[in-house]
N, CA, C and O atoms as a Maestro MAE file, in Angstrom:
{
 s_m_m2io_version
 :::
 2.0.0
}

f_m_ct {
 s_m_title
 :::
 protein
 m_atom[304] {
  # First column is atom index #
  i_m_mmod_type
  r_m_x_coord
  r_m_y_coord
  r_m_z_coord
  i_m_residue_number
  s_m_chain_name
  s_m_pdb_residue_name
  s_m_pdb_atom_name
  i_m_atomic_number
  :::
  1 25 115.195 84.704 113.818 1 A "UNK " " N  " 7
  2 3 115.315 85.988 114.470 1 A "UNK " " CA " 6
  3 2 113.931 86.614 114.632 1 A "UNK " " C  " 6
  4 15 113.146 86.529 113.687 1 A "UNK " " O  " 8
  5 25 113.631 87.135 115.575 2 A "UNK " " N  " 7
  6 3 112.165 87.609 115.693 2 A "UNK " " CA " 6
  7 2 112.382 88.878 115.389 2 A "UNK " " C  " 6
  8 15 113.492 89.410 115.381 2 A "UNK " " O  " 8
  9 25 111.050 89.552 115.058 3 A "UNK " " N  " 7
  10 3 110.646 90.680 114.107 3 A "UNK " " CA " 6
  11 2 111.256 91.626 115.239 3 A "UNK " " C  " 6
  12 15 111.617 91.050 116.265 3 A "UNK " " O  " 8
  13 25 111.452 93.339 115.159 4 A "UNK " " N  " 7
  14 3 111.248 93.705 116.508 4 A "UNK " " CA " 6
  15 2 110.634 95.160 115.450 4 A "UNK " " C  " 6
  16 15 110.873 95.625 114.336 4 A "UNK " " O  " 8
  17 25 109.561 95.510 116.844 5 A "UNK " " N  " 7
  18 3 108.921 96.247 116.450 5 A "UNK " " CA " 6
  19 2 109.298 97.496 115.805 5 A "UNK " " C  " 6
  20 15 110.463 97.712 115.471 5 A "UNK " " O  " 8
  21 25 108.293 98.376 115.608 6 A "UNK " " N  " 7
  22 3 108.624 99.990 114.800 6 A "UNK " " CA " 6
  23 2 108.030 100.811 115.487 6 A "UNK " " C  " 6
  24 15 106.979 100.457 116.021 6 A "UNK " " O  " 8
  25 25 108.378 101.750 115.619 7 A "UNK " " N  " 7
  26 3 107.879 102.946 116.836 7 A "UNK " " CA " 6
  27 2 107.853 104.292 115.507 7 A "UNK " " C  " 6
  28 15 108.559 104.431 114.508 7 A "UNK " " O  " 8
  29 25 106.918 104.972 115.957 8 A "UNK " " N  " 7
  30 3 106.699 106.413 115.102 8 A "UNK " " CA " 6
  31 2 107.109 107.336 116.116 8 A "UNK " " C  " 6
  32 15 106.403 107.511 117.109 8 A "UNK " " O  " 8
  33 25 108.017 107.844 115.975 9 A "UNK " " N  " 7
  34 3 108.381 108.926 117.283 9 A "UNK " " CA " 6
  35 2 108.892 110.796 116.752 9 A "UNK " " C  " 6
  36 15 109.379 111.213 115.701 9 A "UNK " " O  " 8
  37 25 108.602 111.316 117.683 10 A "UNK " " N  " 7
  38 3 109.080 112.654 117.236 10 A "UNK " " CA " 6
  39 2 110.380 112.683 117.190 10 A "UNK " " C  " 6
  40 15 111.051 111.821 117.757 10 A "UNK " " O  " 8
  41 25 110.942 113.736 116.469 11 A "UNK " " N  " 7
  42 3 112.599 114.265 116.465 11 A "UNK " " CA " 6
  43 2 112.791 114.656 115.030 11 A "UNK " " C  " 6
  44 15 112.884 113.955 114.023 11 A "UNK " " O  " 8
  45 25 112.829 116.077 115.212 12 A "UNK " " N  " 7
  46 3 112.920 116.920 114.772 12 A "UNK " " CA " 6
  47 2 112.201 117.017 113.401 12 A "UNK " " C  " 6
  48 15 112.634 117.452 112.335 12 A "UNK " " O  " 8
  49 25 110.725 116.385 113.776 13 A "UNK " " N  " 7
  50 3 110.094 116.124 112.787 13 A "UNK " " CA " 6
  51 2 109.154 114.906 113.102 13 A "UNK " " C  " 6
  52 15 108.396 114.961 114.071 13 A "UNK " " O  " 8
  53 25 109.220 113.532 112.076 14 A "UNK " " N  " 7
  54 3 109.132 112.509 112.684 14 A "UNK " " CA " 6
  55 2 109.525 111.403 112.136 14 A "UNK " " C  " 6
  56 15 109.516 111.128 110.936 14 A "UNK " " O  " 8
  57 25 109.973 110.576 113.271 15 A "UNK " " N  " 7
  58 3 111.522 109.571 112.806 15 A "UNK " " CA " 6
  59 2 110.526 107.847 112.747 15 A "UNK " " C  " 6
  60 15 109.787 107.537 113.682 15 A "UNK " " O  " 8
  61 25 110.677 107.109 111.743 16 A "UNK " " N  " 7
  62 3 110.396 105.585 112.136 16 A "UNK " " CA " 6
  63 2 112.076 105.085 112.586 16 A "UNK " " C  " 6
  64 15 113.161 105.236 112.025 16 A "UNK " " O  " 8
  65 25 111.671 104.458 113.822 17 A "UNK " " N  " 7
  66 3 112.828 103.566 114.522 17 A "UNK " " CA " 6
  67 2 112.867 102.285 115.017 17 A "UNK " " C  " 6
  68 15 112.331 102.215 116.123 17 A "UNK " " O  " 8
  69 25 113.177 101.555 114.726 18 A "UNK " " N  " 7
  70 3 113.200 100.030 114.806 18 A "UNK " " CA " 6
  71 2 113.610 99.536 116.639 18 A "UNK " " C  " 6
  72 15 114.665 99.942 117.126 18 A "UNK " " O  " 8
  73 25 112.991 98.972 117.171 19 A "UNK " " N  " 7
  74 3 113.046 98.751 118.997 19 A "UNK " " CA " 6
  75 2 113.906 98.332 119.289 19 A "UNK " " C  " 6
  76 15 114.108 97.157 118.983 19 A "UNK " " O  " 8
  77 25 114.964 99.130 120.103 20 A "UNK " " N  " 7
  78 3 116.338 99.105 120.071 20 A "UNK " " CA " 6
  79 2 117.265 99.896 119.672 20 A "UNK " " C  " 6
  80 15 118.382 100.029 120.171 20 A "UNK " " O  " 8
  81 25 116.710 100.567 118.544 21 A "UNK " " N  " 7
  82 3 117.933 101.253 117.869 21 A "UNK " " CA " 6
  83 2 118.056 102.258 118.119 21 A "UNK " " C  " 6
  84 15 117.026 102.933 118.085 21 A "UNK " " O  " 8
  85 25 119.478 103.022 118.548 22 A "UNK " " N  " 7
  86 3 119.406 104.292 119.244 22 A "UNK " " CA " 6
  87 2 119.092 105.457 117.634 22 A "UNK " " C  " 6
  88 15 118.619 106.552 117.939 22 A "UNK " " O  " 8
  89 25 119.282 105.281 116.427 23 A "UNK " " N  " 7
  90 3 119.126 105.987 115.353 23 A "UNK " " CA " 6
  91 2 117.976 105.611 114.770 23 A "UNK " " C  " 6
  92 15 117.607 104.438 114.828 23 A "UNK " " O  " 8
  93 25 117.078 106.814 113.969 24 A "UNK " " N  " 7
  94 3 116.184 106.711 113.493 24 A "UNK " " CA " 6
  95 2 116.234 106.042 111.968 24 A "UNK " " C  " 6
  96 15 117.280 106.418 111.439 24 A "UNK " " O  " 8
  97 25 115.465 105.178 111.075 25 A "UNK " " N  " 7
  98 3 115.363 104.364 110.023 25 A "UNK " " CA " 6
  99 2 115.145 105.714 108.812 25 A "UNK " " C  " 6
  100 15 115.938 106.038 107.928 25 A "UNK " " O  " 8
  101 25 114.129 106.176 109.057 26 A "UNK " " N  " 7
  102 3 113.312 107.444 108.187 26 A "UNK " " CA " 6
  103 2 112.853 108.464 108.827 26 A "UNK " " C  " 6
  104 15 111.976 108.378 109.687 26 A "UNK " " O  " 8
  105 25 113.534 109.775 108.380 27 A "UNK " " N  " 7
  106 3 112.894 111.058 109.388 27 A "UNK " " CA " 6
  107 2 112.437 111.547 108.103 27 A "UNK " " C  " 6
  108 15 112.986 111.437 107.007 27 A "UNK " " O  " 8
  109 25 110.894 112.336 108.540 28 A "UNK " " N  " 7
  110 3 110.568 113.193 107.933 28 A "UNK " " CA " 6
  111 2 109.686 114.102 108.513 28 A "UNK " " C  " 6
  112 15 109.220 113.970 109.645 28 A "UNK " " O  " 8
  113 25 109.345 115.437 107.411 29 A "UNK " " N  " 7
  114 3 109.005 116.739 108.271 29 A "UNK " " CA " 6
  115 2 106.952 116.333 108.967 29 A "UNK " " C  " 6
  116 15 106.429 116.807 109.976 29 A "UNK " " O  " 8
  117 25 106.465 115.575 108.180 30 A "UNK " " N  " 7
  118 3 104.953 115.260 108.923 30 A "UNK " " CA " 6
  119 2 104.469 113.333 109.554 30 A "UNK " " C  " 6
  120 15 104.438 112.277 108.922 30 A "UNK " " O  " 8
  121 25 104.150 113.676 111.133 31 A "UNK " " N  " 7
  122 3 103.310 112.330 111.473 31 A "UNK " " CA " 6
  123 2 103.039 111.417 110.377 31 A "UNK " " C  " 6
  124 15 103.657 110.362 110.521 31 A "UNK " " O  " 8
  125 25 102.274 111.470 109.256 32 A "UNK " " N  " 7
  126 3 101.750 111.433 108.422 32 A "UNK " " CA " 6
  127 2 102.401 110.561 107.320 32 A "UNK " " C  " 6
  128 15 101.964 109.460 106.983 32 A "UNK " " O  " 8
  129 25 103.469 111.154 106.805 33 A "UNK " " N  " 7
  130 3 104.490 110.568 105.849 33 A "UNK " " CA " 6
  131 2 105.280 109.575 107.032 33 A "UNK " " C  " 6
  132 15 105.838 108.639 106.460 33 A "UNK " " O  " 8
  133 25 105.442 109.545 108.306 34 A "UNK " " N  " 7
  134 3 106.445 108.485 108.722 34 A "UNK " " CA " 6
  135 2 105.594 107.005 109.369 34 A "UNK " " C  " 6
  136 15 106.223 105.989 109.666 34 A "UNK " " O  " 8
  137 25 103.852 107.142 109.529 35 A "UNK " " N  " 7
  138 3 103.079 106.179 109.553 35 A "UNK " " CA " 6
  139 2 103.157 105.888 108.283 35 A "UNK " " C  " 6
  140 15 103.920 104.925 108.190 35 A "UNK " " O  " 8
  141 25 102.727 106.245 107.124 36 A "UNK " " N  " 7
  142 3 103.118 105.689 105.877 36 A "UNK " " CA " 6
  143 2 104.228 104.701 105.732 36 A "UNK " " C  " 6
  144 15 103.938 103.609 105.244 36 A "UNK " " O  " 8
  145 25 105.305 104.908 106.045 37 A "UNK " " N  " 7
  146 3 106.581 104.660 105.785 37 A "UNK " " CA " 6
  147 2 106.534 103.539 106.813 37 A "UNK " " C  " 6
  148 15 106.610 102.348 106.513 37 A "UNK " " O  " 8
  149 25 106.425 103.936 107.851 38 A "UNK " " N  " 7
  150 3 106.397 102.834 108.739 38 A "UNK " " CA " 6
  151 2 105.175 101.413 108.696 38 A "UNK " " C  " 6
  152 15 105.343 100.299 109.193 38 A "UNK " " O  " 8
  153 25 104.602 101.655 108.336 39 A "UNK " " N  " 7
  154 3 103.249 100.733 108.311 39 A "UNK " " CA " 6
  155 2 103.756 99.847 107.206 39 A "UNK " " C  " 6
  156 15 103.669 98.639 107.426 39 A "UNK " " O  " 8
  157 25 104.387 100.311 105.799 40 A "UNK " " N  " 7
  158 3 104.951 99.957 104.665 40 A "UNK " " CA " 6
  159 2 106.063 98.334 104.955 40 A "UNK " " C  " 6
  160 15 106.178 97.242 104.400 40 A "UNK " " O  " 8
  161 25 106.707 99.063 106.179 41 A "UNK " " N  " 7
  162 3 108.376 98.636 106.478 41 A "UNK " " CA " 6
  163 2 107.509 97.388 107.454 41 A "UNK " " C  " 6
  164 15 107.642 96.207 107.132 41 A "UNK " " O  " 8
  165 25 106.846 97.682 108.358 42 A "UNK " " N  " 7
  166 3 105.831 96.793 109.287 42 A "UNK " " CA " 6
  167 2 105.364 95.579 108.671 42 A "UNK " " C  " 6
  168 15 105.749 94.424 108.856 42 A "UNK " " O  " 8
  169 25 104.199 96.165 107.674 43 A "UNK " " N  " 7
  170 3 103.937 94.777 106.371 43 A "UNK " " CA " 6
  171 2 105.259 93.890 106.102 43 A "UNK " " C  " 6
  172 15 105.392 92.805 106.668 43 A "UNK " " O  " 8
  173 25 106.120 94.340 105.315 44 A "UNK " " N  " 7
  174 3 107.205 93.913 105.205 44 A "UNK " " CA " 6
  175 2 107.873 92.892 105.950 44 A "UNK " " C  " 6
  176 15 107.998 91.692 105.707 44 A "UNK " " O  " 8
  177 25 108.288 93.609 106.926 45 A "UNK " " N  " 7
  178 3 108.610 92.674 107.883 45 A "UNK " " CA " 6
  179 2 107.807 91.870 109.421 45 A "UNK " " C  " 6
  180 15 108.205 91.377 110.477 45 A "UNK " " O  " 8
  181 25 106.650 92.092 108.821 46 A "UNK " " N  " 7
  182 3 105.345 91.265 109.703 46 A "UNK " " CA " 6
  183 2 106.331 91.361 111.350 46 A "UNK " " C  " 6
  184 15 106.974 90.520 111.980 46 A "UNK " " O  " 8
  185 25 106.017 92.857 111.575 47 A "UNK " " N  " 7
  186 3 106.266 93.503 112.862 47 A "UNK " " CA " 6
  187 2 104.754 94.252 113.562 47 A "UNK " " C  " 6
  188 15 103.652 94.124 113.028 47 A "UNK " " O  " 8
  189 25 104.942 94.844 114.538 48 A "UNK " " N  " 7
  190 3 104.170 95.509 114.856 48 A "UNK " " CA " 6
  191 2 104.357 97.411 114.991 48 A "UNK " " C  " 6
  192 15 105.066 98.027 115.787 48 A "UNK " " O  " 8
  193 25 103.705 97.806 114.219 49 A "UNK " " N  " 7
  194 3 103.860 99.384 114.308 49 A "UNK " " CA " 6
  195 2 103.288 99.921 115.680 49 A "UNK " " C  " 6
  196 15 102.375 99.321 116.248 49 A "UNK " " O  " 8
  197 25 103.824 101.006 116.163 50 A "UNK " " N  " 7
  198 3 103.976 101.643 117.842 50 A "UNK " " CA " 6
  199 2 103.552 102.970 116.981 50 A "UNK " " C  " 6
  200 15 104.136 103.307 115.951 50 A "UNK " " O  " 8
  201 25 102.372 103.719 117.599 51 A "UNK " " N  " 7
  202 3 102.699 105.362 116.877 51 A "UNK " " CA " 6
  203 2 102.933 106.127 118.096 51 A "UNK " " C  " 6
  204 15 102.404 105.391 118.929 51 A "UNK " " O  " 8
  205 25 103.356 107.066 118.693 52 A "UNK " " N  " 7
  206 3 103.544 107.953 119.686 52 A "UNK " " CA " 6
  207 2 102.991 109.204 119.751 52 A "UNK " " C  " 6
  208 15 102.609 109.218 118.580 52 A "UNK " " O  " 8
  209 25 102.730 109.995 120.070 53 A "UNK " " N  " 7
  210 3 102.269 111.468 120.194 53 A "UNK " " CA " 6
  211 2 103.785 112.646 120.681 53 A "UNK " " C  " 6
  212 15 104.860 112.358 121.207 53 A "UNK " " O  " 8
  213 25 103.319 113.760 120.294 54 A "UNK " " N  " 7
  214 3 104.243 114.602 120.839 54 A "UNK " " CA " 6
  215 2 104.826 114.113 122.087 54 A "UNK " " C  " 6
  216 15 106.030 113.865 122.155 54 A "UNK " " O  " 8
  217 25 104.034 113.963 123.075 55 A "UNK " " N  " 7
  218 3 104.719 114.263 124.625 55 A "UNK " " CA " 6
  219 2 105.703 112.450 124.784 55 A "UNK " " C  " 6
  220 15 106.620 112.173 125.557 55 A "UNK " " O  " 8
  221 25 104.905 111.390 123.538 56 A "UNK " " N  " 7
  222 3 105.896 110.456 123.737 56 A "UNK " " CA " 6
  223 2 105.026 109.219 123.968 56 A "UNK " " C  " 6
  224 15 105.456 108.114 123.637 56 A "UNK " " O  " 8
  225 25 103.536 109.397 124.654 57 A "UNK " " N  " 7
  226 3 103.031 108.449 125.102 57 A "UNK " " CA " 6
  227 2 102.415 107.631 123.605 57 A "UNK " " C  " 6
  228 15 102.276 108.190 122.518 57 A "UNK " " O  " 8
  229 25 102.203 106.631 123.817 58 A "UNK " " N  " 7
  230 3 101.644 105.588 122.602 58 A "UNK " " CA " 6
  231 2 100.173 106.186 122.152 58 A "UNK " " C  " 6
  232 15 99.261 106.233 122.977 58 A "UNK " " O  " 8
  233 25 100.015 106.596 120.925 59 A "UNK " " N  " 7
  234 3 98.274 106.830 120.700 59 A "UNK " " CA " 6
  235 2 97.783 105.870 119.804 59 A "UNK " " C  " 6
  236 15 96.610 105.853 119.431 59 A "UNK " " O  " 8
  237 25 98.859 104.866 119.353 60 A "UNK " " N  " 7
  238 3 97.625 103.701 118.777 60 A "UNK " " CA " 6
  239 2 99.352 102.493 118.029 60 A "UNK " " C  " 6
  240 15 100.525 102.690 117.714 60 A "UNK " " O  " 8
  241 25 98.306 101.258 118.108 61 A "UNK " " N  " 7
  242 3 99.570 100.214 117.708 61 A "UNK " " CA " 6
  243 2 98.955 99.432 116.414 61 A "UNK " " C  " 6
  244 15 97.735 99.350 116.556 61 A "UNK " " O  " 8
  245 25 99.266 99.010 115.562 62 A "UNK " " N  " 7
  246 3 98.709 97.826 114.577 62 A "UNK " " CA " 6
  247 2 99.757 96.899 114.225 62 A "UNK " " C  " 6
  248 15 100.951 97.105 114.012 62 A "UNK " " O  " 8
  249 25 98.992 95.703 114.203 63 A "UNK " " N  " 7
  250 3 99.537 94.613 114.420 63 A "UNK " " CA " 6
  251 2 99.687 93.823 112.541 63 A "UNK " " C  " 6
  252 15 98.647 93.394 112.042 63 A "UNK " " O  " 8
  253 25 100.940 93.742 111.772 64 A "UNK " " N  " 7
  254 3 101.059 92.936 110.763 64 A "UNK " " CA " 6
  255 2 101.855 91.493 110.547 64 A "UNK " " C  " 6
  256 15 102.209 90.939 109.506 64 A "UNK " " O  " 8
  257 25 102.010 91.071 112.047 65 A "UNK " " N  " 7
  258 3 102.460 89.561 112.089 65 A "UNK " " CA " 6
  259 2 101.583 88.618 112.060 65 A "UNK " " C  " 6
  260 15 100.484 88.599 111.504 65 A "UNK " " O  " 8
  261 25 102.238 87.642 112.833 66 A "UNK " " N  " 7
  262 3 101.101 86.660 113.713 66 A "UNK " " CA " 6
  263 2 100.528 86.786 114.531 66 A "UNK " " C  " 6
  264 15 100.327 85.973 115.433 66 A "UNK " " O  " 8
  265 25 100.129 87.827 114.415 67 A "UNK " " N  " 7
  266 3 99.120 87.759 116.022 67 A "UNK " " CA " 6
  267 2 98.547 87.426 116.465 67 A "UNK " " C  " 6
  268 15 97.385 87.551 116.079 67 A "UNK " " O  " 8
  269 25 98.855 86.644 117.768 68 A "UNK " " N  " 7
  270 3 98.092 85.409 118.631 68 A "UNK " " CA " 6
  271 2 96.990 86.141 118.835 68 A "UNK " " C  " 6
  272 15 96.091 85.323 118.644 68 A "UNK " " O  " 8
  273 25 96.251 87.654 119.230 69 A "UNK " " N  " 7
  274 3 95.263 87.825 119.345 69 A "UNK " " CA " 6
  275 2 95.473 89.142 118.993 69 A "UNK " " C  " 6
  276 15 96.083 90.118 119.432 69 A "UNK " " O  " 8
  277 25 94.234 88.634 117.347 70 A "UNK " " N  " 7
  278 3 93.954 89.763 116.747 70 A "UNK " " CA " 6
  279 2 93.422 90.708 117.159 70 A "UNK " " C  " 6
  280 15 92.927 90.538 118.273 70 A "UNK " " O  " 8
  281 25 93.233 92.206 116.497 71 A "UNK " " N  " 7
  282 3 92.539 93.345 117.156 71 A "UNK " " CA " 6
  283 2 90.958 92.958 116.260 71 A "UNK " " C  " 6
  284 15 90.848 92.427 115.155 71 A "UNK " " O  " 8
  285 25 90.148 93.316 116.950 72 A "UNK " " N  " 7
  286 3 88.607 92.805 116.988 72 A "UNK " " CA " 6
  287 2 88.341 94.339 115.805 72 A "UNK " " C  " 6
  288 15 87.936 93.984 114.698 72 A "UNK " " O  " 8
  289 25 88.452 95.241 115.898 73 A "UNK " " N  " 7
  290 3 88.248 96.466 115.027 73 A "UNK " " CA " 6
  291 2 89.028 96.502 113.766 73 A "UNK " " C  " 6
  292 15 90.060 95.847 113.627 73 A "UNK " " O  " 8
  293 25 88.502 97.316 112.797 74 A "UNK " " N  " 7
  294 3 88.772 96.984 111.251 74 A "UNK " " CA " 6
  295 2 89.213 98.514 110.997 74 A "UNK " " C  " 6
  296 15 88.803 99.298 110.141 74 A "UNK " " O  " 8
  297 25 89.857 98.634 111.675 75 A "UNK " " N  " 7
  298 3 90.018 100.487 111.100 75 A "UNK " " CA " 6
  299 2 91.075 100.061 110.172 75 A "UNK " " C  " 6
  300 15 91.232 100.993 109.384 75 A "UNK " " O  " 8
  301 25 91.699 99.306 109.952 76 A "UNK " " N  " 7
  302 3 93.282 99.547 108.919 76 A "UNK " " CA " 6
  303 2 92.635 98.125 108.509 76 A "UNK " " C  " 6
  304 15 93.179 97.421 107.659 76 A "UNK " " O  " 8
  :::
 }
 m_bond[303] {
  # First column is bond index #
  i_m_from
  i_m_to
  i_m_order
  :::
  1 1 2 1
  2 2 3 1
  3 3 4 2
  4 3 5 1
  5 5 6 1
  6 6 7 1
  7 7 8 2
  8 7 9 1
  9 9 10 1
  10 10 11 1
  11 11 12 2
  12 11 13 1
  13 13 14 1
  14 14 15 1
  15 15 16 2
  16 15 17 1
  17 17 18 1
  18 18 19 1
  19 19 20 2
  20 19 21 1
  21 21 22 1
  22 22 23 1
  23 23 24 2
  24 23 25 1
  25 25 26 1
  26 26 27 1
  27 27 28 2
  28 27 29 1
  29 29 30 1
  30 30 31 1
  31 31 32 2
  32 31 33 1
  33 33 34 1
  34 34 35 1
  35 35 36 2
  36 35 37 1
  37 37 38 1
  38 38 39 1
  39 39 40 2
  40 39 41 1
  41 41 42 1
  42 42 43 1
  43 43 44 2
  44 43 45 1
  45 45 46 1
  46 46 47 1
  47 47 48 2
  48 47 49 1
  49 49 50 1
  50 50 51 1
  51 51 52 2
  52 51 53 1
  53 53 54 1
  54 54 55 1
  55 55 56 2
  56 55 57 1
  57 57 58 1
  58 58 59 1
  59 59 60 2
  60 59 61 1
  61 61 62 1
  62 62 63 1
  63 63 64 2
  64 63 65 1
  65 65 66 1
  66 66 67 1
  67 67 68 2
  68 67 69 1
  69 69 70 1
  70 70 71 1
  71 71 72 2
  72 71 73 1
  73 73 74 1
  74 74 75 1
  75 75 76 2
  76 75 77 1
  77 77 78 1
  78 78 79 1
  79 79 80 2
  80 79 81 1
  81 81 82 1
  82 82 83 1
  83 83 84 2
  84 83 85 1
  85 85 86 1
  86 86 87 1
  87 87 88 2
  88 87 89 1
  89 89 90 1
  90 90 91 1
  91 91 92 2
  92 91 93 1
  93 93 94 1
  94 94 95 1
  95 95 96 2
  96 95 97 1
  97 97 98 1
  98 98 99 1
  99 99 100 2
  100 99 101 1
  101 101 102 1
  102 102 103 1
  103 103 104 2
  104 103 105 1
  105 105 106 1
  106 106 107 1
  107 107 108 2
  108 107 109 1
  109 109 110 1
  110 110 111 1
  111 111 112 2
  112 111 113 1
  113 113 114 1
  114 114 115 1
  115 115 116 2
  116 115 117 1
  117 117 118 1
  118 118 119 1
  119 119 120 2
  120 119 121 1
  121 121 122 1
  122 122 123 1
  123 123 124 2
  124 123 125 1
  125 125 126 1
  126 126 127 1
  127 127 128 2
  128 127 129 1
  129 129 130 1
  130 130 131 1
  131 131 132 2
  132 131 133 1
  133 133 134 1
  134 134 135 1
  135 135 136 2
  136 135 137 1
  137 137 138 1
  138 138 139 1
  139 139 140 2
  140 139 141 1
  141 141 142 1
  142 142 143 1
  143 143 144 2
  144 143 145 1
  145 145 146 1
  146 146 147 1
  147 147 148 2
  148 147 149 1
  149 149 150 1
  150 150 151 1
  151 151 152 2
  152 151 153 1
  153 153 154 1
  154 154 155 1
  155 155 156 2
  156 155 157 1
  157 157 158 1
  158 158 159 1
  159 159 160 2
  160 159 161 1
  161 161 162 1
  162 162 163 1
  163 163 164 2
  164 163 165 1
  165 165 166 1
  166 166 167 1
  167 167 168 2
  168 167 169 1
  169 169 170 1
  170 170 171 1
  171 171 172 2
  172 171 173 1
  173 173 174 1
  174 174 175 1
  175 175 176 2
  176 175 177 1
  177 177 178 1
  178 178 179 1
  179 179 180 2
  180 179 181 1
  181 181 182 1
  182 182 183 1
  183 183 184 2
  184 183 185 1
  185 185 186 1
  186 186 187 1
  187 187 188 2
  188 187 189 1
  189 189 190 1
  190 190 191 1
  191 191 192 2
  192 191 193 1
  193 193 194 1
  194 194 195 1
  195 195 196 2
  196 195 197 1
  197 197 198 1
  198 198 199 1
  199 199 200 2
  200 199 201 1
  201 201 202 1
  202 202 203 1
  203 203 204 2
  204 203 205 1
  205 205 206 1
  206 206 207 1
  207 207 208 2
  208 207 209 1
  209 209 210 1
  210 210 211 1
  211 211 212 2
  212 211 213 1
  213 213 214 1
  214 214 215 1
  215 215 216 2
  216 215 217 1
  217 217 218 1
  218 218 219 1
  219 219 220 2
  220 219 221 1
  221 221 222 1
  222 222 223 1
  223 223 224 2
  224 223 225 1
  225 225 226 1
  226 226 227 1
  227 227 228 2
  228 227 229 1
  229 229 230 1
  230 230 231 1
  231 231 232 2
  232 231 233 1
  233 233 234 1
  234 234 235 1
  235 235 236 2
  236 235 237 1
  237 237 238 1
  238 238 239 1
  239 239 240 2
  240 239 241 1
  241 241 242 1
  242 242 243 1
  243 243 244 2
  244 243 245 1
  245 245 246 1
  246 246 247 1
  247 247 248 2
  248 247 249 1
  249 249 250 1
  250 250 251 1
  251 251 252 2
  252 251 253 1
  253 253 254 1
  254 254 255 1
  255 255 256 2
  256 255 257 1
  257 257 258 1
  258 258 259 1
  259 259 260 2
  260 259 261 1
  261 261 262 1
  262 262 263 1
  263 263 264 2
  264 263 265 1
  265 265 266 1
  266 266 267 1
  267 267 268 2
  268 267 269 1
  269 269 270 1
  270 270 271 1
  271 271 272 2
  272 271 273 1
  273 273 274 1
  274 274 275 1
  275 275 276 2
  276 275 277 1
  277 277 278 1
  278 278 279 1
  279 279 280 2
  280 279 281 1
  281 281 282 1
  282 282 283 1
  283 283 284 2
  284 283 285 1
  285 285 286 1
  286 286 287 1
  287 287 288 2
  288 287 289 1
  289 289 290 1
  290 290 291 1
  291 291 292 2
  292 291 293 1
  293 293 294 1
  294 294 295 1
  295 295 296 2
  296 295 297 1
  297 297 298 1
  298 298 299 1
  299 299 300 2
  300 299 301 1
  301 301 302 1
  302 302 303 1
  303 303 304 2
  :::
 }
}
């Protein structure tokens, strides 16, 4: 079964949600605590984390599978 990714998204707070799923995994009240959470669940299951911004658009992705092509930068 292949991994499927994790998205950090707003609602009513901020929710980690697995790609696909109309319900959120973990809501909580800060950005902050649900990259935590999500990055955690990501390792885990050697997925790729999605983070989003308020309006929805993507502001950054990290990669904890196989990735055929790694990211060249060392921030995480």
């Amino acid at each position: 079964m292949k991994n499927r990714n994790l998205h950090i998204v707003p609602a009513k707070g901020w929710g980690v949600k697995k790609e696909g799923s109309k319900r959120n995994t973990f809501v909580t009240l800060t950005k902050s605590e649900a990259i935590e959470y999500g990055r955690k669940m990501a390792k885990k299951e050697k997925s790729e984390l999605i983070i989003h911004n308020l309006d929805g658009k993507i502001s950054d992705k990290d990669s904890y599978g196989n990735d055929p092509f790694p990211a060249r930068d060392m921030k995480h």
